[in-house]
C-alpha angles and dihedrals in degrees: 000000000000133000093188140036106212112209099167111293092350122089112187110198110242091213092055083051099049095039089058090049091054088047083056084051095046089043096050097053101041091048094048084045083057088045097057094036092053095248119153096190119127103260106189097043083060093051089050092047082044100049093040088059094043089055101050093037083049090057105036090053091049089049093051100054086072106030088172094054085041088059094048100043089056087046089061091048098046094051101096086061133220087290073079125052105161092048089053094048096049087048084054095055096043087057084049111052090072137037116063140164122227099200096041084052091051086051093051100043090049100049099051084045091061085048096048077045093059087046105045087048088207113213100000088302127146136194129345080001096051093049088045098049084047094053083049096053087053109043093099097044092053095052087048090052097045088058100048087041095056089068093067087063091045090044093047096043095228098152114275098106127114137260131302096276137170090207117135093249100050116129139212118242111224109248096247077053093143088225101033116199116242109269104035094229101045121129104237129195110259100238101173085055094054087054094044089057085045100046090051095057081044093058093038093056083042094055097047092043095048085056085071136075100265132169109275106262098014094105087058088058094053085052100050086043112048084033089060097051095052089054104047080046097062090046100070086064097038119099088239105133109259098230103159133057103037079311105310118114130036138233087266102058099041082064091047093054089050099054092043074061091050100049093049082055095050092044085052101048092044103048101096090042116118121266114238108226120203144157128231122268110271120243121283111253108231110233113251119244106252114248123248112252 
């Protein structure tokens, strides 16, 4: 795996790639959801405003889990002082190119999706309804996005592989790997492709189920929910300390198991709520050519 791609002087991140990748696929099936739901919003301004606030929620909640490696970490960064600006922005972007929260990044993203909610107004709603049709529309994009999303950490190395394995598919980390395996030839599950292939079945499931007359909100819940449990599963083969639980479970999936929590509870409080139901947009008309004179 590879955390850079060298073309000369210029080293573009393979995570910043992926994760774009992951922001066209997102784009491409909420947009297409809006399509079929009659729904004229921007979807791929929502799925920028929505990526930009997972990442940083991804990484805020990651840094805080550790303040005291936080400090020192902006120490590093700040010691070439203000006298140099570009040394203290690479160092910035070194710090940030590794290092995310899946959960903090699920808050986030939520969170800016029930505003731009507020704001699109889909299908003439307005309010809690309007935030709760929008999370809907994107349950499967973001599932989709997640996916693709996950290959930028297994191409840059960052830490979120799996376990030492002599399994077929094991893979070998690159030696600038930002995380590197110990040792640093050992063959490693590959986690993130493990919740690619998941997230995918996840989308497809989404996008059948949101074609028919739902609860309003109840989409939202499946997601939380299968999403959850894919999550807490590939943590019991992925190298994340294990600090709850007598030792046995880590930080992550103690989050995972509290938003499957959270979906059932969602499902359950959203069962009786009225489906929306909604055509798609009709075709654009094309403008006749005005006639010579």
């Amino acid at each position: 795996m590879y955390p850079f791609i060298n073309i000369g002087s210029v080293h573009i991140g393979t995570f910043g790639l992926l994760l774009w990748f992951a922001a066209v696929c997102a784009t491409v099936v909420l947009h297409k959801n809006f399509v079929r739901n009659g729904v004229d919003a921007d979807a791929l301004g929502i799925v920028a405003l929505v990526t930009l606030s997972g990442v940083i929620g991804a990484k805020a909640w990651h840094e805080l889990q550790n303040t005291h490696e936080l400090y020192l970490a902006w120490r590093q960064i700040m010691l070439p002082t203000w006298h140099h600006p570009v040394d203290i922005l690479f160092g910035f972007l070194h710090w940030f190119q590794a290092g995310f929260a899946w959960f903090g990044g699920l808050i986030a993203g939520v969170t800016m999706l029930m505003i731009q909610g507020h704001l699109a107004r889909p299908n003439g709603l307005t309010g809690r309804r309007a935030a709760m049709r929008m999370l809907d529309f994107a349950a499967p994009a973001a599932a989709i996005g997640y996916g693709v999303g996950r290959l930028g950490c297994l191409s840059s190395g960052d830490g979120d592989y799996g376990i030492n394995t002599t399994l077929p598919w094991g893979v070998h980390m690159a030696k600038m790997a930002l995380v590197p395996p110990n040792p640093p030839n050992a063959l490693v599950q590959p986690t993130p492709i493990y919740e690619l292939l998941f997230s995918l079945a996840i989308g497809w499931w989404l996008w059948k189920r949101g074609g028919k007359l739902l609860p309003l909100g109840f989409l939202t819940g499946e997601y939380l929910v299968l999403s959850g449990i894919g999550r807490f599963l590939v943590e019991f083969v992925r190298i994340n300390p294990k600090i709850y639980f007598d030792k046995t479970m880590s930080n992550a999936q103690v989050a995972a198991l509290g938003t499957v929590i959270v979906g059932a509870i969602v499902m359950f409080a959203t069962r009786n709520n009225k489906a929306i139901k909604a055509g798609p947009l009709p075709p654009k008309s094309e403008e006749p050519e005005p006639v010579a004179a």
